[in-house]
N, C-alpha and C positions, 0 to 999 in steps of 0.2 A: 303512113301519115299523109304522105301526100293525095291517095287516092280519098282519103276525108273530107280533107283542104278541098280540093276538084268537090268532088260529094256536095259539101254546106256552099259552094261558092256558086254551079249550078241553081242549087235550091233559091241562092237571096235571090240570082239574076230572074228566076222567072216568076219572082214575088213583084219583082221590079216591071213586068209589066202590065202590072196591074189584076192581075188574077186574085181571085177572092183565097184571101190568107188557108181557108179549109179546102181549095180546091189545089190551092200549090201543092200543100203538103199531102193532101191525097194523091194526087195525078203523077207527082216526080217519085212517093214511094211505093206506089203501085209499078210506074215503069223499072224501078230496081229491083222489085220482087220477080216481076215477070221475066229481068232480064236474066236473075240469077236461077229460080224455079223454073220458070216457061208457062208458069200458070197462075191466076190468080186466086186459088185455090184456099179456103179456111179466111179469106178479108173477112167474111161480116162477124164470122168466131171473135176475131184478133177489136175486131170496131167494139162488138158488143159485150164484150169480157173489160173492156176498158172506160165505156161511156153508163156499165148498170152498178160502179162502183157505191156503196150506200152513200161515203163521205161527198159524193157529187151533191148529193141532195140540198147540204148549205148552198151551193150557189143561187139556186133559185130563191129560196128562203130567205139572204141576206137582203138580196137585191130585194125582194116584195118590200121588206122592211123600211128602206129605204125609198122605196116609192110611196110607200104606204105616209112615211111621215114629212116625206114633201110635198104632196100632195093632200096630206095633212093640214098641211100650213105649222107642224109641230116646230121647226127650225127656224121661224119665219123671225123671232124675235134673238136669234145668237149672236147678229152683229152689233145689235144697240145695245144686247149687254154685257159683249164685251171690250164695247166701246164706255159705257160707262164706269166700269171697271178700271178703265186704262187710261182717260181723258186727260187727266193731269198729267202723267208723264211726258217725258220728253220723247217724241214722235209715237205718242200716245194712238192716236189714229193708225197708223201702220202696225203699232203694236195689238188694236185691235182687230184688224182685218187676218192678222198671222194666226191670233189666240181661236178666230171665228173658223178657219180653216182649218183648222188642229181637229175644232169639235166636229165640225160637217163630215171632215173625213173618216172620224168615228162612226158616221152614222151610213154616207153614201160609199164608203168602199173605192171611188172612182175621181181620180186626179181630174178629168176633164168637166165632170157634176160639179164638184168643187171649182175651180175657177169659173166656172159658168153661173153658179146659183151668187159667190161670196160677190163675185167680180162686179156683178150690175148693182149690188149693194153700194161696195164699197170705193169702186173708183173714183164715182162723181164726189163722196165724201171727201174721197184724201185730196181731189184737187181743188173744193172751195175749201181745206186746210191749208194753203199754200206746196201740196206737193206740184213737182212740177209731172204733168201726164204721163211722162216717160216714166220716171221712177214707181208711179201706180202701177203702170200696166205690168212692169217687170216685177214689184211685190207680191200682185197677183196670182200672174202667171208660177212665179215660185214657191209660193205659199200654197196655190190645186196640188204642188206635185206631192203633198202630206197626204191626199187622199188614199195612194197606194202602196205606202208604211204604217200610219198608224190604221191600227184594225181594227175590223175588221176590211182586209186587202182581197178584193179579185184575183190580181197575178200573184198571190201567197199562197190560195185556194189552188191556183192551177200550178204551180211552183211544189205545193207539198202534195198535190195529185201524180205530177211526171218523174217526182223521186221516191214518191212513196217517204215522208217526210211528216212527221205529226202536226197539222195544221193548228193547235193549240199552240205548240211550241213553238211555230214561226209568229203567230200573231204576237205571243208573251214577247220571243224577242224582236220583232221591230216596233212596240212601244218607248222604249228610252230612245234608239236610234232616231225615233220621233220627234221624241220631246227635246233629241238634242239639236238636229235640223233646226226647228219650230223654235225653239230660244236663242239660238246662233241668227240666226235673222229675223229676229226682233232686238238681240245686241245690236245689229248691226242698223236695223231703222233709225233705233232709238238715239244711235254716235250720228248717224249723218242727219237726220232732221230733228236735232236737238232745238234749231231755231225754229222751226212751224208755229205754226198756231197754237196755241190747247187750253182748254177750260181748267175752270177749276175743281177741286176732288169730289167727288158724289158724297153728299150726305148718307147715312144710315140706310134714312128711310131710300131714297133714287135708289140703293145697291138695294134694299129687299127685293123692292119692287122687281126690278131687273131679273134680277134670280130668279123671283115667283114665276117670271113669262116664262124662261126657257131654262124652267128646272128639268121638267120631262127629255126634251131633247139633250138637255146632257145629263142625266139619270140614268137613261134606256141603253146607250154603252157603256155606262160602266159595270150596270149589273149585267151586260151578257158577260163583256169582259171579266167583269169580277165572279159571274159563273165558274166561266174556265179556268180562272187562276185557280180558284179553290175547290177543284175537281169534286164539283157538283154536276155539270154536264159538260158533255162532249162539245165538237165545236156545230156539230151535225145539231145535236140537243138546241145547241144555245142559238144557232140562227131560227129554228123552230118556237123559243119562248119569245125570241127578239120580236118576229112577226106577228107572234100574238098578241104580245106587249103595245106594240104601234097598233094594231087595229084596236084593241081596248080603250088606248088613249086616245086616239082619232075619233072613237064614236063614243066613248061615254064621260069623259074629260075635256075634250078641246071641242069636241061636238061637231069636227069641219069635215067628218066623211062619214061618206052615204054611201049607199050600194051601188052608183054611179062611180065615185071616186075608188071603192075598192075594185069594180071591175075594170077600170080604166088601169091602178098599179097590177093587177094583175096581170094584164094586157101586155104593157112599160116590160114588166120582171121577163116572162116568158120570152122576149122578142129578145132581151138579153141573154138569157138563158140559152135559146137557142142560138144566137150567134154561136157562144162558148162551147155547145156541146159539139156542135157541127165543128168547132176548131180540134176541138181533142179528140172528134173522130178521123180524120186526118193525120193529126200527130199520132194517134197509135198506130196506125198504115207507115207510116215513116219511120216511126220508133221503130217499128218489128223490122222494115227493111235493111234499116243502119245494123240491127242487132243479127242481123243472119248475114250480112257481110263481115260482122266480126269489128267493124270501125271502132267500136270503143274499146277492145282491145288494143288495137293499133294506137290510139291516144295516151294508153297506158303505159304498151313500151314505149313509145318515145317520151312519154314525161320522166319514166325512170333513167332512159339513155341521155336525156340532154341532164338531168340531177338539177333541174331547177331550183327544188326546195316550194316549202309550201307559199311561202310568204313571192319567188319570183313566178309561181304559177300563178298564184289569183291575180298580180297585178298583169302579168299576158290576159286573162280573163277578162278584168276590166277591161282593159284598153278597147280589145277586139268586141268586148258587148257594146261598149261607147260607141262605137263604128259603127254596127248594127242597128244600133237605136238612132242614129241619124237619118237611117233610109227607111227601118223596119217600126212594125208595131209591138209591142210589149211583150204581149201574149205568144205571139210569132217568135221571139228571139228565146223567148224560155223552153218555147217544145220544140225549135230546132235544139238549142246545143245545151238542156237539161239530162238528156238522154245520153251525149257525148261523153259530157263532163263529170258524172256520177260517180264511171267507176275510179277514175283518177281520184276524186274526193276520198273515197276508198282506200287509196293506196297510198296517200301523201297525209292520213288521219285527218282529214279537215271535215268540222262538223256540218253536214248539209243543213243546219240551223243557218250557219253563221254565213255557209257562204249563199244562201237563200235572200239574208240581210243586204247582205255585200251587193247582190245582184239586182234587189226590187231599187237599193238606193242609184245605182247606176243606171234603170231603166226611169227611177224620176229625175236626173238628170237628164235624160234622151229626150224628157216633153218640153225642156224647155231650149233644146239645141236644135238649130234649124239642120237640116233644109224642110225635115218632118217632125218638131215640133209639134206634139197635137196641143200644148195649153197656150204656145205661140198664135196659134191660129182661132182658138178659142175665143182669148182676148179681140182680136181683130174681127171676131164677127158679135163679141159683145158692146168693140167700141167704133166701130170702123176704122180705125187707125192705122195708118201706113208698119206693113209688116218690120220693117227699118227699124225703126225707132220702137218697135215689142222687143226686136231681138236686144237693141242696146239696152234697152232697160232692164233684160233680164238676164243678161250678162253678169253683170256682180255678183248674182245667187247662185249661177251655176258655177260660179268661184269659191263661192263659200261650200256650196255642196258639195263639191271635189274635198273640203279641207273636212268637212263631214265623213266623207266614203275613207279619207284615210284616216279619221280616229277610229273608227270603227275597226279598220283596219290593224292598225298597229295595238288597238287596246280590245280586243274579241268579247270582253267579260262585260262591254260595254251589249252587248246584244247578248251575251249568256247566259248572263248573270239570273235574269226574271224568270229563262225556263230553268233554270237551275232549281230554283226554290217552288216551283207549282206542286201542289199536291194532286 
């Protein structure tokens, strides 16, 4: 156990000086291979048996999707209609920036897209509402971090890639964990700016209208979604009709892309893509190294010697990924210690559904906790505002999200329950 500990604690420190996240994990598990083999001998096997997986293939697919229909202009009308939807209520406006972030993240996959696209919308709005700027910036900020629970999720894709984990079934179960996020702070808007400003309730006609703009963008996930739930297609399938779906609508319904704007999201997707695949080729070099020193063995015995129980391991888990996500990126924290932690999951029966859940909400807790907050510093370069006063404002949500990660916790069927029933 300890030579693990030494292992993953080497690995953050030279993450920490700055080395590209795919080069850390290449370089530190190449030198553990060479130190134990003597040769580097079978790397590009071990790279290329891990990066020509078919289910890789959504990632680039989802993302096009999602460039395809920002660039679209397809999302362009979700905050005013979920602003009109909500205007009456009490912190009505906050409750529509949280509702607008729900949808986006359906569509973009990516907590920091989300706080970047809702944020320039809706900040100026909530503060000629009477919020005061602080509390924007941290509604904001907490509200991107839905991008990387409700799915379709990035780090889910790459989460049910490094455990070998059915990528349907992570998506199915971080939707309620979503929608319970996403309603737990819009409770909480709505108790503390009870007094704001707000209109009065939309007519018939205002709510068609509204709906008619941005039926398409909230349409276009729910049929992938609703693909997958009723095992019509795969999740590989459904990122595949999603893209075609946005380019149909982009060019023969919203009419706003051309062969310019598709080779532009083209462009967007790959450069993401590539990041991602360049990080899992790394991670499989480090995987295999961990795995021929036997390390997740050694995590095994000792979770069986110390008799934690499943419920005192995942909270060691949490705590230790919360740490992580302070200094570390997302993606980085899943392919170092998904690899570790697996077979333990194994041995203690915990479903890698559940603690997939457990992990992507702990890692959107990490964007909005400094010192590396990435939806912290999002906001700051959306609003220019003293990073101080992002982090106060967005303090409360990472209080609520803590109270989030332990229902989910303490109640499992809460994230089970929807892969439970997919056909």
């Amino acid at each position: 156990m300890s030579s693990a500990l030494l292992i993953l604690l080497g690995l953050v420190v030279l993450l920490f000086t700055g080395l590209p996240i795919f080069a850390g994990l290449a370089i530190f598990g190449g030198l553990l291979i060479m130190n134990g083999a003597g040769s580097f001998g079978g790397l590009t096997e071990i790279i290329f048996n891990k990066i020509s997986l078919y289910i890789l293939v959504c990632i680039p697919l989802f993302t096009y999707m999602a460039h395809l229909m920002i660039r679209g202009r397809i999302v362009d009308d979700l905050y005013e209609t979920a602003y009109t939807l909500t205007r009456h209520l009490p912190g009505g406006v906050g409750i529509a920036t949280i509702a607008a972030c729900m949808v986006f993240s359906a569509i973009s996959g990516s907590s920091v897209a989300t706080a970047l696209t809702i944020g320039a919308v809706a900040i100026p709005q909530m503060i000629r509402y009477g919020y005061s700027p602080q509390v924007a910036y941290g509604l904001v900020a907490a509200g991107g971090t839905l991008g990387i629970l409700i799915p379709p999720s990035g780090p889910m894709i790459i989460y049910g890639v490094a455990t070998d984990t059915s990528i349907g079934g992570l998506f199915m179960a971080g939707l309620l964990p979503g929608l319970l996020l996403a309603g737990i702070f819009m409770l909480s808007t709505s108790f503390h700016q009870r007094h704001a400003k707000r209109e009065k309730r939309a007519t018939l006609q205002e709510i068609g209208s509204a709906l008619r703009k941005s039926a398409w963008a909230i349409a276009l996930p729910c049929m992938v979604l609703g693909g997958m739930y009723l095992g019509v297609f795969t999740a590989t399938e459904a990122s595949a009709i999603g893209a075609m779906l946005a380019l149909l609508v982009g060019t023969a319904i919203y009419r706003t892309i051309g062969i310019k704007e598709i080779w532009l999201a083209a462009i967007d997707a790959s450069r993401t893509s590539g990041m991602l695949f360049m990080i899992l080729a790394g991670a499989a070099i480090f995987s295999h190294a961990i795995t021929k020193m036997m390390l997740p063995q050694q995590i095994v015995e000792f979770v069986l010697s110390a008799d934690m129980g499943v419920y005192g391991f995942l909270i060691a888990m949490m705590i230790l990924i919360l740490i992580l996500g302070m200094f570390l990126e997302s993606i980085a924290i899943i392919l170092i210690t998904s690899p570790v932690v697996l077979p333990a999951l194994g041995i203690l029966e915990i479903s890698p559904i559940w603690y997939g859940v457990l992990l992507v909400i702990n890692l959107e807790l990490a964007m909005i906790t400094p010192p590396v907050g990435m939806n912290l510093f999002t906001i700051k370069a959306v609003t220019g505002a003293p990073i101080g006063q992002i982090i106060r404002g967005a303090a409360p949500y990472a209080v609520l999200m803590i109270v989030g990660l332990l229902l989910v916790l303490l109640f499992p069927q809460l994230a089970m329950w929807l892969p439970s029933t997919m056909l």
